[in-house]
Every structure is written in C-alpha cells, then in structure tokens.
C-alpha positions as CSV (number, residue, x, y, z in Angstrom):
1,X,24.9,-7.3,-10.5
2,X,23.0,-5.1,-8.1
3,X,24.4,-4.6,-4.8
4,X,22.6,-4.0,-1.7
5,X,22.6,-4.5,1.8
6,X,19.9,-5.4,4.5
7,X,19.1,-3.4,7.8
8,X,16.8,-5.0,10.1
9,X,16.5,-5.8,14.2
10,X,17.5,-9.1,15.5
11,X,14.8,-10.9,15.7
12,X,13.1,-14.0,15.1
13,X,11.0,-12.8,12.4
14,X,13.9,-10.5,10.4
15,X,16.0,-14.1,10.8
16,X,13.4,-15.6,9.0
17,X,13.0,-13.1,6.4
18,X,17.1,-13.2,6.0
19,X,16.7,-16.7,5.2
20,X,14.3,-16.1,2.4
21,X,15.7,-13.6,1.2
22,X,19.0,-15.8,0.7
23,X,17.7,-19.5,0.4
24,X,14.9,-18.9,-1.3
25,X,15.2,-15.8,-3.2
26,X,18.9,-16.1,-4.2
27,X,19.3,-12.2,-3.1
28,X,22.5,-12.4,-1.4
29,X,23.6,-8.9,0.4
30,X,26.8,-7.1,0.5
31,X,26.2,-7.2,4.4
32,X,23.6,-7.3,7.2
33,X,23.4,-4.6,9.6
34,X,21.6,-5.4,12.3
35,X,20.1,-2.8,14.7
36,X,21.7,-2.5,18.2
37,X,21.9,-0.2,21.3
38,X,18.3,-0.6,22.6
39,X,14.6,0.4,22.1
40,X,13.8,4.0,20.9
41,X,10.4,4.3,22.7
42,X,8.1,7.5,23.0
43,X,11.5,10.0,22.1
44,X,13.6,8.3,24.5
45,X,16.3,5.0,23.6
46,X,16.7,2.7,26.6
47,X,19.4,0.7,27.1
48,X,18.6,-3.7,26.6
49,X,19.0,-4.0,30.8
50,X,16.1,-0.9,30.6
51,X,14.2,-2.3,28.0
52,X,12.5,-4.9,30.2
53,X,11.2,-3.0,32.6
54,X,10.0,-0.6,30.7
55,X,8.1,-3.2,28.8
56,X,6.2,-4.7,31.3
57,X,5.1,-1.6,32.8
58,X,3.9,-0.3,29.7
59,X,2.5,-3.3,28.1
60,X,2.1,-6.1,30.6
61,X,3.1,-9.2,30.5
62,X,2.0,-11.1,27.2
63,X,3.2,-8.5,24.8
64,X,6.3,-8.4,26.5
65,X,7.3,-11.8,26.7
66,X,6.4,-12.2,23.0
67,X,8.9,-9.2,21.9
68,X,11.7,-11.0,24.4
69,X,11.2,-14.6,22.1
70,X,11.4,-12.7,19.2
71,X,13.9,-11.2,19.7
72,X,16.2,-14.0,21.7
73,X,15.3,-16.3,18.3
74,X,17.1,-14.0,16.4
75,X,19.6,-13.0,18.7
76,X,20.7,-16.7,19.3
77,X,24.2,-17.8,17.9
78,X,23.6,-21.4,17.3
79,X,20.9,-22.4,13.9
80,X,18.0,-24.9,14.4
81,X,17.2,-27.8,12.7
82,X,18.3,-29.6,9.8
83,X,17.9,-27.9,7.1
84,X,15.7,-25.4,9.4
85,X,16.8,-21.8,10.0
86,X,20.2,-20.9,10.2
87,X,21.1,-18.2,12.9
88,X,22.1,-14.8,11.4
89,X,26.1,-16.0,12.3
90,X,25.4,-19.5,10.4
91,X,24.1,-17.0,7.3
92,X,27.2,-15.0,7.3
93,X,29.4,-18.0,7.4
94,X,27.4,-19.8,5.1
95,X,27.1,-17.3,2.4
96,X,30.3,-14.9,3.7
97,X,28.0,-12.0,4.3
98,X,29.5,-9.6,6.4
99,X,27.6,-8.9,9.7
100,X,27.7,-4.9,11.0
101,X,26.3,-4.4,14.6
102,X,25.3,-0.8,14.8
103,X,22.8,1.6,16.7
104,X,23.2,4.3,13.7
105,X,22.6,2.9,9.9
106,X,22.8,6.5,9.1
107,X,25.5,7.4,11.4
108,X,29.2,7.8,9.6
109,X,30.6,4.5,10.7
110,X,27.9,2.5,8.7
111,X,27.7,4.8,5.8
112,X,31.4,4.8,5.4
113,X,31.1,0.8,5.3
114,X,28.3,0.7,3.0
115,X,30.4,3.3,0.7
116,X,33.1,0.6,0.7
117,X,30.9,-1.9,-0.4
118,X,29.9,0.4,-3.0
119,X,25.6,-1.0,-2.5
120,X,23.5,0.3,-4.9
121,X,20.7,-0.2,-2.7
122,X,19.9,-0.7,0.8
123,X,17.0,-2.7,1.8
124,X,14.9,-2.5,5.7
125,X,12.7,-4.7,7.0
126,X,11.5,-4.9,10.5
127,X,14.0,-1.9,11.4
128,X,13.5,0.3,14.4
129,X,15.7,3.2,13.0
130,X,14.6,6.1,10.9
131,X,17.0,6.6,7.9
132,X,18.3,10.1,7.2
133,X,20.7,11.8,5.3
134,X,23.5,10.7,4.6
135,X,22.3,7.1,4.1
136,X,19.3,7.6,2.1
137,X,21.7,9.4,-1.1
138,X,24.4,7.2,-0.6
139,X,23.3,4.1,-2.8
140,X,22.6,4.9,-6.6
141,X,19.1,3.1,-6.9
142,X,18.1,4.5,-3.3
143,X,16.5,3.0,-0.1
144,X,13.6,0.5,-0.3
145,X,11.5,-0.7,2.9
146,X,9.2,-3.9,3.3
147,X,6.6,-2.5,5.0
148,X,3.9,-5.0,6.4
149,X,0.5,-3.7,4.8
150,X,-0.8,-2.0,2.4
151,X,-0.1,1.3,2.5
152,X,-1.0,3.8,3.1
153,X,-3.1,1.9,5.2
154,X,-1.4,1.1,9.0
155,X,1.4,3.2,8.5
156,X,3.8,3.0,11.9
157,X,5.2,0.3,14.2
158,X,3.5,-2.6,13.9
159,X,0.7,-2.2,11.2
160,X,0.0,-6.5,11.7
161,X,-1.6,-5.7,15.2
162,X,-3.3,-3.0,13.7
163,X,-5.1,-5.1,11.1
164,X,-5.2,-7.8,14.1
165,X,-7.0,-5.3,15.9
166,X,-9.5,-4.2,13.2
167,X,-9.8,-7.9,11.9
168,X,-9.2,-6.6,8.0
169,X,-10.0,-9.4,5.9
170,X,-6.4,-9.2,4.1
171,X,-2.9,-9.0,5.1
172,X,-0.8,-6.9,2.9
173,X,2.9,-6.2,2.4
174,X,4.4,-3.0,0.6
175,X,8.0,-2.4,-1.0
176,X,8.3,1.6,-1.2
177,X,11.2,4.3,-1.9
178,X,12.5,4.9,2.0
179,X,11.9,8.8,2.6
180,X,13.1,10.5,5.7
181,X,8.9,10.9,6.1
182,X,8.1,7.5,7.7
183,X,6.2,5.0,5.3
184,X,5.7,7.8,2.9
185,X,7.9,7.1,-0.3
186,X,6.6,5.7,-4.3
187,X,5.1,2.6,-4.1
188,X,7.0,0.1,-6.5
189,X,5.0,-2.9,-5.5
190,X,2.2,-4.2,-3.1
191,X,1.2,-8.1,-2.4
192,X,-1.9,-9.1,-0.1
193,X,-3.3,-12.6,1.2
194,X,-6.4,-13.6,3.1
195,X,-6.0,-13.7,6.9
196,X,-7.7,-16.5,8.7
197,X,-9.2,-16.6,12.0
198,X,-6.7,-19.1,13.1
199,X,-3.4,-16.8,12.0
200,X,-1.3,-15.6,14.7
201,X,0.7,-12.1,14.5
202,X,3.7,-13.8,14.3
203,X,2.3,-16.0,11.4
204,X,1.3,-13.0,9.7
205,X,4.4,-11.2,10.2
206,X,6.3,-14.2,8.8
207,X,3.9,-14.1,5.7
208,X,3.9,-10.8,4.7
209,X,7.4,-10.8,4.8
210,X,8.4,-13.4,2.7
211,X,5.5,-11.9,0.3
212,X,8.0,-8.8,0.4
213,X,11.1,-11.3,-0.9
214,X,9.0,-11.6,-4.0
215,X,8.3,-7.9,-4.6
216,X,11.8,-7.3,-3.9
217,X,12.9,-10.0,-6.2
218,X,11.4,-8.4,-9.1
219,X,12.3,-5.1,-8.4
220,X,16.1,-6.0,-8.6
221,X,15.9,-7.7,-11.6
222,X,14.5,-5.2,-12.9
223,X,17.4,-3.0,-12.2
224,X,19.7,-5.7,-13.2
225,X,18.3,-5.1,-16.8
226,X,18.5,-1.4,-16.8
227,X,15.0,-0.8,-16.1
228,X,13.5,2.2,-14.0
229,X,11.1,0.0,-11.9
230,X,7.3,2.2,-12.0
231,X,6.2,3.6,-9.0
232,X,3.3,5.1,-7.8
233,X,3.3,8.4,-5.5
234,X,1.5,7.4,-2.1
235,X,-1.4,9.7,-1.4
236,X,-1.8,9.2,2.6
237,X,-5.0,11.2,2.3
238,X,-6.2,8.1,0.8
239,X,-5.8,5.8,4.0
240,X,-8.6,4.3,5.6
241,X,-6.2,3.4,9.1
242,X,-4.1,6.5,10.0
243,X,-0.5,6.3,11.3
244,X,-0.1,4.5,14.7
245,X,2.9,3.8,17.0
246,X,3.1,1.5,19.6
247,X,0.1,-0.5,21.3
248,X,-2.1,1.1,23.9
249,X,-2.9,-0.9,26.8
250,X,-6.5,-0.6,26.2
251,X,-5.8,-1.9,22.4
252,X,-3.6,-5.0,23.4
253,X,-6.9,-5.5,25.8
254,X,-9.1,-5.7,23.2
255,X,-7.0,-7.4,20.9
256,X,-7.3,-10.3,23.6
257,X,-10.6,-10.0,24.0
258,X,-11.1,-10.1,20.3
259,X,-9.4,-13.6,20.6
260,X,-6.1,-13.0,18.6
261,X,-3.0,-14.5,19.7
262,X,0.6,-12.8,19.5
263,X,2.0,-16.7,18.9
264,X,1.4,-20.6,19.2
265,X,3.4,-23.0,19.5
266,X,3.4,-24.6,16.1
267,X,4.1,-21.1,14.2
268,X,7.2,-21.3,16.2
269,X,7.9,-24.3,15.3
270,X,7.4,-23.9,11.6
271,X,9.3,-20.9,11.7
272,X,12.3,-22.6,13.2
273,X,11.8,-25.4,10.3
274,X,12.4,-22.9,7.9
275,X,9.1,-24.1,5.9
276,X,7.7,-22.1,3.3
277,X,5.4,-19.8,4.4
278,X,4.0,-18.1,1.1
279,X,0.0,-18.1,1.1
280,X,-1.2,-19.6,-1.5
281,X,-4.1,-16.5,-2.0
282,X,-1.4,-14.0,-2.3
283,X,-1.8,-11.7,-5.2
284,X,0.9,-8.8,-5.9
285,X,-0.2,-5.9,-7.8
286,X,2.5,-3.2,-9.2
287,X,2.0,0.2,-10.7
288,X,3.0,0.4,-14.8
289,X,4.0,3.7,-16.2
290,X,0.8,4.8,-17.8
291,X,-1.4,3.5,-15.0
292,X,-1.1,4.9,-11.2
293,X,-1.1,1.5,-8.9
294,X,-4.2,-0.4,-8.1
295,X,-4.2,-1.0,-4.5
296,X,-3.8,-4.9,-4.1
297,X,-7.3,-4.6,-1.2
298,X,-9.7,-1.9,-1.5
C-alpha cells in the first residue's frame, strides 16, 4: 500500500478536496499537514492579525472577504450537514488521520514526522509553501502537486482567476512531479471541463480539484502495482498564459467588470453538502511511454 501524506492551507476549498480525496476516492493519508503561520505575500510572511489589513489595502474589499470565508470554512472545528462536509478535525477522527499544523512542510519538524510515517509520497494541493530540499527526496515515489489548469498554461497563485480573467473556454487541472522550480515538474496527468458563464471561481476551484482526485487515483494505483506512471517533460516555452502571482487591482477590476463572481450563495451551499461536483464534460488525457502528452485543451 502506498503511503502518502497531504499538504494543503485550511481552507474551504482544500476541506472539500480532503473529503474527496477520502470519501470519494478511498485515498486515505498517513497525515494532513496543513499550512500555518500566515500569508507569504510579495517576499514578506505576515502574521493572521496582519493578514487583514494588508488584504484590504491591496485588494479591496470583495477579494478579501472571499479569502476570509474560505478560509474560516476550513478553519471551522465543527462539520456541516448530514452527511455534508466533515471539518478537517471530524476527518481525522473519522478516519484517524493524524493532523500536523506547521508553517515549514520542508522544515525538520515535519520531515522528521513524515520520515516516521515512512510516506512514499507527499501530495499538495492548494498550498501556499514552496517545497525544498529535504522534503522533496524524502518519500521514495517523490512529491506530486494538483495544480488547477493546464499547464503550463497559468502557472502561479491562482491560475482559476487567470482563466476567469481571460474567459478560456476550459478549466483544467494538472498532477505534476513537485520541483523546487514552481509548477515546473513531468506531467503525469491532465483533466479539463467546459466552463460556463454561470460558474463562479469557487465552483471552479471545487471542480478542478476533485478532477485532480481522479488523476491522483490512478496514479497511485499505478504505483500500487509496481508501475512507473509515464510522464511528460513540461516545456513552459509552450504556454500561451505566462506565470502570474497575485491579482492586480486593475485585474480584479476587470474581472468584475467582465461579470465573474468570486462566489454565490448556492456554490456555498453545495460545497457544504458535500455533493458531487465532477463535470460531466471532463476529459483526462495522460502521457504513455512512446507518446509525449497531448495537452487535454489546445
């Protein structure tokens, strides 16, 4: 059995991922570790009383009070309801997965526990830290990220506002080999789905994520029967979006204008249901060992 271990912020979005990954996909980790100690923003980590302030000067009101539901629905204790969501403690208890707080997944506090866990993988999605050494050699079959588009396209912090923001016709999630070069490393598999006028970034987010369950899914079994999953080197000469960090205020400006919405209501609400969110036009695409990967949206 492989064994592996999920890094992630606490949010509402990486709760809901969590819960796929465990209810649905039957991929229970070794541990969660879940990011803490702040926001690394433009070089500089601010403490969570800072984070706030810095926010709304930076960003203005909407974005910010998006990030702070976020991240209070994933930070809450207590689950929703019946049968919805369970909150990440409910998770642990449920399914005795150990819960490590940290503000360094490479730092030698968490390595040290991962090495007693002895993972064979570790698994990020929706992570804020950049993995270096010793973490990424530590687990035999490496590090994997769920990145939220189809790289190399969008590459950076949040590649679903970027594809908001240059309304892309698809929506596309990518499982690749973590490199200490951010959203760099092979490409083992990529899945894409048709966005709709209507779909909210935190619809999206919730979407592509769970499309990333499937790709990781596959890629463990794989390794659970002794096979070398194919990969395909990412050429980031190839991508039509180039690498961008966080929102300008003149982008979140247009993305209003452009009529996109961060959240409604009802995506909340389905979220905290727990209901299915796979999109029925999803298509996943992975590379073989005599043919280089077709990109899933060209």
């Amino acid at each position: 059995m492989i064994r592996f271990a999920y890094g992630c912020i606490p949010s509402v979005m990486s709760l809901a991922f969590a819960n796929t990954l465990v209810r649905r996909g039957g991929l229970v980790p070794t541990s969660i570790l879940l990011s803490a100690g702040g926001l690394r923003f433009q070089k500089k980590r601010y403490t969570p009383a800072q984070v706030l302030p810095v926010f709304l000067r930076q960003f203005g009101a909407r974005f910010t009070g998006y990030n702070v539901l976020a991240g209070l629905g994933g930070s809450l204790p207590f689950g929703y309801p019946r049968d919805g969501l369970l909150s990440f403690q409910q998770l642990s208890r449920a399914y005795d997965i150990p819960l490590v707080v940290s503000d360094d997944f490479s730092g030698e506090k968490a390595v040290e526990s991962l090495r007693r866990q002895e993972v064979d993988l570790f698994v990020t999605s929706m992570c804020d830290q950049i993995l270096r050494e010793p973490l990424l050699g530590l687990p035999r079959h490496g590090c994997l990220n769920i990145h939220p588009s189809l790289l190399p396209d969008f590459r950076g912090v949040d590649s679903i506002f970027q594809a908001m923001l240059n309304d892309v016709p698809e929506i596309g999630t990518t499982l690749h080999h973590t490199t200490a070069r951010i959203d760099a490393g092979d490409v083992y598999g990529q899945s894409a789905f048709t966005r709709t006028g209507s779909d909210s970034h935190l619809a999206l987010t919730v979407k592509a994520t769970a499309a990333g369950v499937r790709l990781l899914k596959r890629h463990v079994d794989a390794l659970e029967q002794g096979q070398r999953p194919a990969s395909h080197a990412m050429d980031v000469t190839r991508a039509r979006f180039p690498y961008r960090s966080w929102p300008t205020r003149e982008e979140l400006e247009r993305f209003h204008a452009q009529g996109h919405v961060f959240w409604r209501a009802g995506d909340f609400r389905r979220v905290l249901r727990f209901e299915d969110p796979t999109d029925p036009t999803a298509r996943d695409v992975f590379p073989t060992a005599s043919e280089p990967l077709k990109t899933a949206a060209r």
